[in-house]
Structure formats: structure tokens, C-alpha cells
PyMOL CGO cylinders between C-alpha atoms (Angstrom):
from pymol import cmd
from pymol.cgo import CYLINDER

trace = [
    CYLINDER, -23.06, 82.08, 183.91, -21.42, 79.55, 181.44, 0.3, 1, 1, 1, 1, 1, 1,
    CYLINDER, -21.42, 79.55, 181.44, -23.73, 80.25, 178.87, 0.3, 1, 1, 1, 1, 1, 1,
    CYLINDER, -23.73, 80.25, 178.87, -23.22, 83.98, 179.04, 0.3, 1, 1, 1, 1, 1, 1,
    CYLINDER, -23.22, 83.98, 179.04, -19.49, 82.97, 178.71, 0.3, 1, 1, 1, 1, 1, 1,
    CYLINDER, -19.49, 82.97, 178.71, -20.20, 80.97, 175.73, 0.3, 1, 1, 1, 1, 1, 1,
    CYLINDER, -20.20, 80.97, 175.73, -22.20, 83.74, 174.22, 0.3, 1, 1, 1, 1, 1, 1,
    CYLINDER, -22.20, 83.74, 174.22, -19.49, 86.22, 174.63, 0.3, 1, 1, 1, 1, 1, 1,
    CYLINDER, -19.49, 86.22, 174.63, -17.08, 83.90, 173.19, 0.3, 1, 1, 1, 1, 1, 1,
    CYLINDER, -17.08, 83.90, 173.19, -19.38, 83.30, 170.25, 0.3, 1, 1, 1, 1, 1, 1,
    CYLINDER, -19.38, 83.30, 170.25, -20.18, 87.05, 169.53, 0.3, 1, 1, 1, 1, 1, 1,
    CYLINDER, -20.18, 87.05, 169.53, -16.67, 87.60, 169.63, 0.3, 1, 1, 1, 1, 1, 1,
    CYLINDER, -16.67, 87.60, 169.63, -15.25, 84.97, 167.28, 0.3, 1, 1, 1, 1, 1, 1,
    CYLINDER, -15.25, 84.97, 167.28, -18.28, 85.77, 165.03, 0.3, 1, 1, 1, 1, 1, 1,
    CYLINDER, -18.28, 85.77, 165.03, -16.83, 89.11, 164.70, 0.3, 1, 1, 1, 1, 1, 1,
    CYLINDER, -16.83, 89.11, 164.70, -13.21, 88.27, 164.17, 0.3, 1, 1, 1, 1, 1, 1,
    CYLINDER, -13.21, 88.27, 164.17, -14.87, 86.22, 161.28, 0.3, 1, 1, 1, 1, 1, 1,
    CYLINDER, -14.87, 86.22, 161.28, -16.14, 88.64, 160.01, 0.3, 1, 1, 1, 1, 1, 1,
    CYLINDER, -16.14, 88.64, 160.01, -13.20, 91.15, 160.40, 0.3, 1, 1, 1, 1, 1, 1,
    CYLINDER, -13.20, 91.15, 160.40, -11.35, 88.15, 158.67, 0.3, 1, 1, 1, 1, 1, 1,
    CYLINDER, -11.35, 88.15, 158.67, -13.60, 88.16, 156.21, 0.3, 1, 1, 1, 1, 1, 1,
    CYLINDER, -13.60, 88.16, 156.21, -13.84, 91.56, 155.22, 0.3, 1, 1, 1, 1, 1, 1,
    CYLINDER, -13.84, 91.56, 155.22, -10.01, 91.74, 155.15, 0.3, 1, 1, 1, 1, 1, 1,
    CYLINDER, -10.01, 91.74, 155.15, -9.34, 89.30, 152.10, 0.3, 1, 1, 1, 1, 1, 1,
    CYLINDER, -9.34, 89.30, 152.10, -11.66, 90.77, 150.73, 0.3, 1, 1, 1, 1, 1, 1,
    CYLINDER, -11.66, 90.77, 150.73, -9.85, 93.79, 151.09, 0.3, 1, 1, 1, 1, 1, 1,
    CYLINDER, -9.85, 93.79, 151.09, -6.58, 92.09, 149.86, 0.3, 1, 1, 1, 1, 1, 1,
    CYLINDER, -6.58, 92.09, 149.86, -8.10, 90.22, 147.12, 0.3, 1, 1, 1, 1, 1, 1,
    CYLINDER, -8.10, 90.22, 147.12, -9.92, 93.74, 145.93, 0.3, 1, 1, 1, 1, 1, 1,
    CYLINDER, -9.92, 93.74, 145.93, -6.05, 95.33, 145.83, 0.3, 1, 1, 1, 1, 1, 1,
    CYLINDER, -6.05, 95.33, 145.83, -4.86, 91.95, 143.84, 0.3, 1, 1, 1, 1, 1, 1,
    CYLINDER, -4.86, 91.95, 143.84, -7.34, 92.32, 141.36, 0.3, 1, 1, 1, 1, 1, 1,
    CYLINDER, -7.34, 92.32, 141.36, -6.50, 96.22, 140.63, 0.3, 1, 1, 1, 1, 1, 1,
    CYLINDER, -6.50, 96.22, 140.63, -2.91, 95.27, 140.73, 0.3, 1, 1, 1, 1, 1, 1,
    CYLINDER, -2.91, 95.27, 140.73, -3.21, 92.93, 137.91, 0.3, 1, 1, 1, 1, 1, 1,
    CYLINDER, -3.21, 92.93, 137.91, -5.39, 95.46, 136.01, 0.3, 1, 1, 1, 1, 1, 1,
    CYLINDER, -5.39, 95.46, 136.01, -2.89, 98.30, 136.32, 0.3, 1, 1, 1, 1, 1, 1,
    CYLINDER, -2.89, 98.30, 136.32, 0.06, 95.93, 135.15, 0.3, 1, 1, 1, 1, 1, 1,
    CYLINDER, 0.06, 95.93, 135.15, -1.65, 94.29, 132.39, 0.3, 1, 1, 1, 1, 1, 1,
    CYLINDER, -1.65, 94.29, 132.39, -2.21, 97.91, 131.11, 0.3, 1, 1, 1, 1, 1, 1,
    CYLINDER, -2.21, 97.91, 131.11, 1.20, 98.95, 131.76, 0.3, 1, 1, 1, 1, 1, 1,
    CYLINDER, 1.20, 98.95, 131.76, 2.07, 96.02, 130.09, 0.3, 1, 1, 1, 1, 1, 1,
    CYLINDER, 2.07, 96.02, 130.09, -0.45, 96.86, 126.63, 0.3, 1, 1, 1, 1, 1, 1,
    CYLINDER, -0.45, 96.86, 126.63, 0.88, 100.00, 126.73, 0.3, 1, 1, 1, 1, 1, 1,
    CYLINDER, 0.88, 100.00, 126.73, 4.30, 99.20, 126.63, 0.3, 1, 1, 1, 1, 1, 1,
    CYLINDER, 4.30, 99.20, 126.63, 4.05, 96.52, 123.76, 0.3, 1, 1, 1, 1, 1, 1,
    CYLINDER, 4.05, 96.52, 123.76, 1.85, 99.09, 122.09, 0.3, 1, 1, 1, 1, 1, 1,
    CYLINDER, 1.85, 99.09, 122.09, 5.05, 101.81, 122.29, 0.3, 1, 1, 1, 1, 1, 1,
    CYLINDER, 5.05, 101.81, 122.29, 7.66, 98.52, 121.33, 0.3, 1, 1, 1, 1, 1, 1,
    CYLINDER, 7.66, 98.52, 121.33, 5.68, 98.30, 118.05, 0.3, 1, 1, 1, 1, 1, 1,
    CYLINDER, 5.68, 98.30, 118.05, 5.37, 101.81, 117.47, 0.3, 1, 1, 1, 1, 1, 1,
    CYLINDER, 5.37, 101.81, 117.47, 8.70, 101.95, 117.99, 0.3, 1, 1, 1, 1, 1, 1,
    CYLINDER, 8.70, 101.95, 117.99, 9.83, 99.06, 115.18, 0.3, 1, 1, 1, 1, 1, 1,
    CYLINDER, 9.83, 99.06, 115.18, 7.79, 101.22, 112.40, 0.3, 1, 1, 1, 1, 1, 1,
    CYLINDER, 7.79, 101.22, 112.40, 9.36, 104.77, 113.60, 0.3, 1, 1, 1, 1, 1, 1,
    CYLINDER, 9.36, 104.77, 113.60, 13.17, 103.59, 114.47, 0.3, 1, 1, 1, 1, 1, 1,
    CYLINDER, 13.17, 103.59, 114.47, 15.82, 101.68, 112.27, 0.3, 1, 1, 1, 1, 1, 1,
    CYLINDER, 15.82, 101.68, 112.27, 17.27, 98.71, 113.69, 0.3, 1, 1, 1, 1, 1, 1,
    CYLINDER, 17.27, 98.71, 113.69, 20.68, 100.70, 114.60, 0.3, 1, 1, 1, 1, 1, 1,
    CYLINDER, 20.68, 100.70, 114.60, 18.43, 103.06, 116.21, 0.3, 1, 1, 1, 1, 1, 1,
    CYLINDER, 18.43, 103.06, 116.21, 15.85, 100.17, 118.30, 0.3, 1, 1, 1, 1, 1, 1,
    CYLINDER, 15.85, 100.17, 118.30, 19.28, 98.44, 119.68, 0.3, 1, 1, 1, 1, 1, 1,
    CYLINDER, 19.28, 98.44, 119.68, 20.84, 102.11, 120.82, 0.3, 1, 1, 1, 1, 1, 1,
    CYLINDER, 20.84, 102.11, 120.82, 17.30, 102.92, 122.66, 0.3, 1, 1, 1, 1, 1, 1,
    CYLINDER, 17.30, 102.92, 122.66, 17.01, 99.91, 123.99, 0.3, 1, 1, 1, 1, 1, 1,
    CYLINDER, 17.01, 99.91, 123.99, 20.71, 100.07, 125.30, 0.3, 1, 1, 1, 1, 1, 1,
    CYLINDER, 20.71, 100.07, 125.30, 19.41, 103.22, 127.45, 0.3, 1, 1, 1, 1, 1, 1,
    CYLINDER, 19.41, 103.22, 127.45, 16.43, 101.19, 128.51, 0.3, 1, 1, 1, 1, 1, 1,
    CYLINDER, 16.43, 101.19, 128.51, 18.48, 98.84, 130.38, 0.3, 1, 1, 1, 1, 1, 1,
    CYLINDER, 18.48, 98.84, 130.38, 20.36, 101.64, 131.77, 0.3, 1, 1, 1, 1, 1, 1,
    CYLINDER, 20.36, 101.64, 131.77, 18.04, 103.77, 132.83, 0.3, 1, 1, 1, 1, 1, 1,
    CYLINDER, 18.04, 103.77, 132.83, 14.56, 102.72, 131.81, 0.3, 1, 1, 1, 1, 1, 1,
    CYLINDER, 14.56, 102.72, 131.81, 12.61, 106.22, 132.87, 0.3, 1, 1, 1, 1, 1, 1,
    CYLINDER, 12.61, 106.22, 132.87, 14.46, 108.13, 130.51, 0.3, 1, 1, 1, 1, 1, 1,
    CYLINDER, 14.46, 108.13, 130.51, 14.21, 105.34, 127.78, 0.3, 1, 1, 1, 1, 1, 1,
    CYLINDER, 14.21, 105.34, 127.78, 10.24, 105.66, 128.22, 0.3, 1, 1, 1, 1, 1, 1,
    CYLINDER, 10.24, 105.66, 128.22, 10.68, 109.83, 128.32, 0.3, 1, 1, 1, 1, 1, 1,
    CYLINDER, 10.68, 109.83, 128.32, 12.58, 109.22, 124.84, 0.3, 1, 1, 1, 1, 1, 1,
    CYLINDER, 12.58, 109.22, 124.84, 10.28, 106.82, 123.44, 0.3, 1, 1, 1, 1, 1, 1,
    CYLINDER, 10.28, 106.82, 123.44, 7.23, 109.15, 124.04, 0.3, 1, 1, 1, 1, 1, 1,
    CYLINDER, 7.23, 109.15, 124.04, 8.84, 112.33, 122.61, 0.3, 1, 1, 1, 1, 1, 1,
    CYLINDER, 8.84, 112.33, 122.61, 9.54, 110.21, 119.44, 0.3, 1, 1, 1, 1, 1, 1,
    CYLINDER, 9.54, 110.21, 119.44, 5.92, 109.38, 119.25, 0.3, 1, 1, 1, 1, 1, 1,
    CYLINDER, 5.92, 109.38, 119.25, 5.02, 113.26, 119.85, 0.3, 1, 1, 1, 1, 1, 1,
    CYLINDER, 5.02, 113.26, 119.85, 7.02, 114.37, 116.98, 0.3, 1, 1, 1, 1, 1, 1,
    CYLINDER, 7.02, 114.37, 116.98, 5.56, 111.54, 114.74, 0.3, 1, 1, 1, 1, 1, 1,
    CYLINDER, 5.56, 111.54, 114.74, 2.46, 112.81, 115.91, 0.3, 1, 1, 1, 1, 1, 1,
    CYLINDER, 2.46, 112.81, 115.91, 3.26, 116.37, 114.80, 0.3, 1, 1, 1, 1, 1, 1,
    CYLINDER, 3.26, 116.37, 114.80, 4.86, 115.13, 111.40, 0.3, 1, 1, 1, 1, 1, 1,
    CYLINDER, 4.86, 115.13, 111.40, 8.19, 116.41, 112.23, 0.3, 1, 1, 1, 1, 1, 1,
    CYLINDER, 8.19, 116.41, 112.23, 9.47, 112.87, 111.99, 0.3, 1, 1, 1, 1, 1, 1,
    CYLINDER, 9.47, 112.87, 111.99, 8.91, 111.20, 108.59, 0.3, 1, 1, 1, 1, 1, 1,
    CYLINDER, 8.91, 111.20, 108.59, 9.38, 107.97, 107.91, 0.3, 1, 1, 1, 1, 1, 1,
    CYLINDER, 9.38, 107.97, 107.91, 12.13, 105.82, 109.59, 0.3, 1, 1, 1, 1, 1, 1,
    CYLINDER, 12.13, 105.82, 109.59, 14.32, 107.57, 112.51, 0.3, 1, 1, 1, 1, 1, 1,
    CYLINDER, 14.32, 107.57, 112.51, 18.17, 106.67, 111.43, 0.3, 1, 1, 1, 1, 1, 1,
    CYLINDER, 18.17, 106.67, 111.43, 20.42, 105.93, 114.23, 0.3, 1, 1, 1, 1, 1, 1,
    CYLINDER, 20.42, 105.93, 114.23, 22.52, 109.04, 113.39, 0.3, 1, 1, 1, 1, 1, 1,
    CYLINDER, 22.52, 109.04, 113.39, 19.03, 111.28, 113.91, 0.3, 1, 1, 1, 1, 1, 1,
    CYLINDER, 19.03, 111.28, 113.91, 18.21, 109.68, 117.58, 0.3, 1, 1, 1, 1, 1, 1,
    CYLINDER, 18.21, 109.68, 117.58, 21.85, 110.64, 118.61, 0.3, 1, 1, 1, 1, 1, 1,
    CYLINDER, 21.85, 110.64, 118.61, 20.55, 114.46, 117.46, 0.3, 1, 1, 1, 1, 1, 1,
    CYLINDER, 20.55, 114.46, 117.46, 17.82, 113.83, 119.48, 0.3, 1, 1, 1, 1, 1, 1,
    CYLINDER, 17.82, 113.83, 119.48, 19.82, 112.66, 122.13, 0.3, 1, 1, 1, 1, 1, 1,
    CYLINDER, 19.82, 112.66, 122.13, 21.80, 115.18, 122.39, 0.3, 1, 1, 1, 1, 1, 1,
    CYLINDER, 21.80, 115.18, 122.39, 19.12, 118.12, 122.16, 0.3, 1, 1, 1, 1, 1, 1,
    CYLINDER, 19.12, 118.12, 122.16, 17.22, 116.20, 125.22, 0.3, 1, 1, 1, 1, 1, 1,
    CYLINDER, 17.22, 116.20, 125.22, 20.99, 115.56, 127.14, 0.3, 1, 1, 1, 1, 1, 1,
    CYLINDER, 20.99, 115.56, 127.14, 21.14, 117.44, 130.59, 0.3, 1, 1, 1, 1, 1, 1,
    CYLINDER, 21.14, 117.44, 130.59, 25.20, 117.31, 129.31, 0.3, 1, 1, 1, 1, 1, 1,
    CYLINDER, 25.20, 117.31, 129.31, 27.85, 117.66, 131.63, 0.3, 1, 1, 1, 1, 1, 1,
    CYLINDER, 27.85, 117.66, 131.63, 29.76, 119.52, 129.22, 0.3, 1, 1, 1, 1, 1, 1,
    CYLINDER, 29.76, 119.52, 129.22, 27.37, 122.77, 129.26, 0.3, 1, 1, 1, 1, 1, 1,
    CYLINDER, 27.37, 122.77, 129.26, 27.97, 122.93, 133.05, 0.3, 1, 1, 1, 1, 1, 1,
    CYLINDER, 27.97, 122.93, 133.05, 30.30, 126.11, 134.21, 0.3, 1, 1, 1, 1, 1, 1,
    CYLINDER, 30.30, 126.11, 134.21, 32.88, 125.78, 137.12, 0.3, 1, 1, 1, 1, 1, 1,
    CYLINDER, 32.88, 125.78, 137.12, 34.22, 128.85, 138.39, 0.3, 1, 1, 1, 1, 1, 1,
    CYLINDER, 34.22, 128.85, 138.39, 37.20, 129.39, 140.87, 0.3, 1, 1, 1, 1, 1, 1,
    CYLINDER, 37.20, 129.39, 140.87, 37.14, 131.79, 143.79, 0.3, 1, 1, 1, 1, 1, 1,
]
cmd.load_cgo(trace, "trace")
């Protein structure tokens, strides 16, 4: 009867080993693809940065990155489009401050275009 006991008990701690076990496994699996995906965020990023020092003046780099700390989505959205119309050679040579607040503005969901009307 004891032994039986003792088995039981065995079998079951074996198996909350193992459950154990296959757990961190688990959790070290989701680590280790969480690193992966922010290392690549992070190349990517660095990889826009300098993409960004050839394409924008100085004036330009400060203004974007003034966006980027306010809202960093749309700083990314901005930085991208840049790239696109470098890509499609409607951008040539260095972006002047003065030509990212065009930009700016042409991309602006603007407060200013919005229509109240009184009933």
C-alpha cells in the first residue's frame, strides 16, 4: 500500500517535471524570438537613421526627429515616404528643411481643412 503511494507520488512529480520542463522551454523559445524581432527592429531602424543623414539636411534631421519624440509612428510613416520618393527619383539630392515642411504639410490631416457648420 505504501509503495503504491510512493509510486503515485513519483509518477506525479515526474510529470510536473516534466510540465516544468517543457514550460521554460516554452518561455526561453519566446525570449529568444523576442530578441530576434528587436534586434531587427533595431537594424532596421539604424539602417533608416543613416538613410536618413544622406537624404535630409541637418535643419531637416533635427525637425523630423522633433516629431519622433512626439509622436514616433508618424515620424517612422514620414521617414518611409521619404525613402519611397528617393526610391522613385522624385527626391534628388539633399531634402532642405523648407521642402520637408511641403511635405509635411501635403501628408497633414490639418485641422484647418475641417468644415463646421451651424444648425
Amino acid at each position: 500500500m505504501v509503495s503504491s503511494q510512493d509510486d503515485e507520488i513519483a509518477v506525479l512529480r515526474e510529470q510536473r517535471r516534466a510540465a516544468l520542463q517543457k514550460q521554460l522551454e516554452q518561455q526561453a523559445s519566446q525570449q529568444a524570438d523576442a530578441e530576434l524581432k528587436a534586434q531587427e527592429a533595431q537594424r532596421i531602424s539604424q539602417n533608416l537613421d543613416a538613410a536618413m543623414k544622406k537624404l535630409l539636411s541637418p535643419d531637416a534631421r533635427s525637425r523630423l526627429k522633433t516629431i519622433g519624440l512626439a509622436t514616433p509612428e508618424r515620424a517612422e510613416l514620414i521617414k518611409q515616404s521619404i525613402i519611397q520618393l528617393h526610391n522613385q527619383g522624385k527626391i534628388s539630392g539633399v531634402m532642405s528643411d523648407d521642402q520637408l515642411k511641403i511635405l509635411l504639410a501635403s501628408q497633414s490631416k490639418s485641422r484647418r481643412s475641417a468644415s463646421i457648420r451651424r444648425i
